[in-house]
N, C-alpha and C positions, 0 to 999 in steps of 0.2 A: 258788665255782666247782665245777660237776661234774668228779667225774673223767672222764665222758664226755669233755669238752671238751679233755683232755691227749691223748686216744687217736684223735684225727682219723687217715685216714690220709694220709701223707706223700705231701703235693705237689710238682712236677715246674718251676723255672724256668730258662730257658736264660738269664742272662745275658750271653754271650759265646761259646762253643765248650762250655761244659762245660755239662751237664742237672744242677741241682742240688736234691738232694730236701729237701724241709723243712717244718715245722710251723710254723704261726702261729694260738697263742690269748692269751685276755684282756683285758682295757683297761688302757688308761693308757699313758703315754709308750714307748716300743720301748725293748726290753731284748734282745741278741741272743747268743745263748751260742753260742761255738765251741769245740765238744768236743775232745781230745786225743786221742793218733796213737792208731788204729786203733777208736776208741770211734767210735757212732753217735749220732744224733740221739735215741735209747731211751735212753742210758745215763745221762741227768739223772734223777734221782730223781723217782717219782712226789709224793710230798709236797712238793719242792722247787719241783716247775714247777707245781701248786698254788697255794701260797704264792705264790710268783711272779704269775702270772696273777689275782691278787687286787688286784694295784697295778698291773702293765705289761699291754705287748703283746707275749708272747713269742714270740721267733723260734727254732724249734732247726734246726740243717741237720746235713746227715752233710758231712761234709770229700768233694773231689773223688775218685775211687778207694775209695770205704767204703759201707756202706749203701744207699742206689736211688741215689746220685750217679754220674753216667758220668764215667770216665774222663779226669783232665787231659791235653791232646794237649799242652802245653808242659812243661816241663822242671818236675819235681815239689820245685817248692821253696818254702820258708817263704812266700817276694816273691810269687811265682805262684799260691799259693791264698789271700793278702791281699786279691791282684786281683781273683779271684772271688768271695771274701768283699764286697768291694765292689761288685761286679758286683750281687751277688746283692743287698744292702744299699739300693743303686739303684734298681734294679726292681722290690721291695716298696714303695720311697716311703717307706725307714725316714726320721725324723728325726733326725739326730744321737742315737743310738741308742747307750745305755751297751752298751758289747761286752763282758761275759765271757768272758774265755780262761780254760782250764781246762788245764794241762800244755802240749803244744803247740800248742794251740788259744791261751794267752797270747802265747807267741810269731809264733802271727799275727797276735792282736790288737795286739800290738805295732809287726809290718810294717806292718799296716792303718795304723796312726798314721800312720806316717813315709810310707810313701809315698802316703796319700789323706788330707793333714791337714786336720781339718775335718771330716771324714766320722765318726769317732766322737765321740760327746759326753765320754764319760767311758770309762776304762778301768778294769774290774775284774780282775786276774792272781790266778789261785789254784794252787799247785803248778807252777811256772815258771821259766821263766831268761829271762832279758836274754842270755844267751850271754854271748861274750867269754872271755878267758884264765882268769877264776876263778871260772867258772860250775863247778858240783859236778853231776859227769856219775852216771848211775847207775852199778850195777856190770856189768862185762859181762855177768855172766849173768844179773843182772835186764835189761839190754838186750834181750838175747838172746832171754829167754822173754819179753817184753812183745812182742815182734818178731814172735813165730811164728804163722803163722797157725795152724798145730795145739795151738797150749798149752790145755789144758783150763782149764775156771772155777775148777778146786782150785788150778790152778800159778798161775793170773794172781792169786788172792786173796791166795794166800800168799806173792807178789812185791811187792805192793800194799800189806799188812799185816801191820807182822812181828808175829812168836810170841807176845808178851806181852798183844795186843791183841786179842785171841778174839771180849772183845762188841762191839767194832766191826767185825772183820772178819762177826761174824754179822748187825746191824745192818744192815750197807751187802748182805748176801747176801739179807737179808728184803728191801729196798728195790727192788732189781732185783727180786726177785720178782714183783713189786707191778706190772711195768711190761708191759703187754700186747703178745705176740709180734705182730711186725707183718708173720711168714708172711701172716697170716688178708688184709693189706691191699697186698700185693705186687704182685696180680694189677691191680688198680686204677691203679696205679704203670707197668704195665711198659706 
């Protein structure tokens, strides 16, 4: 697969009230990653969605409120961007499509299940809760700076990755590198 074929730029589907932006390459059965709070449709690693796109048909979207997605007019909650997730899931003609959740992108993949059963084939969770009383919340102030729209790429890395793990936290900084700004495809978008 070229790397061209990762860096389309992000298309526009309304399945319901909400304009939702997203990528779709590769062959083979639909594989649909939903990214975690405040990460966009970009922040899958170039190598990853590569790889990916060698066996599936990859779907990425930016969650409703992030990225070229407009704004959810309904009450912003897990249940509410499941529905759109499905929406959206729909409207591509995915087939029972393995959903990668990824932080709280699992926890929609999760809603997805329960309330559109049938709709995912398989669920993959990676960095997630189930919620509930003995879910391990972060710390406030990794909340806190994961939360802010001002935190720069040093505070979010360094929340991300603690101290002892350098060649990962530089690993995963080369990766984003790698991932073409998608200012240049905005205008196409808007």
């Amino acid at each position: 697969m070229s790397a061209a074929s990762t860096t389309t730029a992000p298309q526009l589907d309304q399945p319901g009230t909400v304009a939702v932006a997203y990528r779709e390459f590769g062959t083979g059965p639909d594989l649909l990653l939903v990214p975690g709070e405040h990460a966009t449709m970009s922040w899958w690693g170039a190598s990853l969605l590569a790889s990916l796109a060698e066996q599936y048909t990859v779907v990425t979207l930016d969650l409703p409120g992030t990225g070229y997605s407009g704004p959810d007019p309904a009450a912003r909650t897990v249940g509410s961007v499941a529905d759109v997730v499905a929406g959206l899931s729909v409207s591509l003609g995915l087939t029972s499509p393995t959903v990668l959740g990824w932080g709280l992108g699992g926890e929609i993949a999760l809603a997805l299940a329960e309330r559109h059963p049938g709709l995912p084939g398989r669920l993959v969770l990676a960095d997630t809760s189930a919620g509930g009383p003995a879910a391990v919340r972060s710390s406030a102030l990794d909340a806190a700076l994961l939360a802010s729209p001002t935190a720069t790429y040093t505070e979010l890395s360094a929340a991300l990755f603690p101290p002892a793990s350098l060649a990962a936290r530089n690993a995963w900084t080369a990766e984003v590198a790698r991932i073409p700004s998608d200012v240049e495809t905005a205008v196409a978008v808007a």
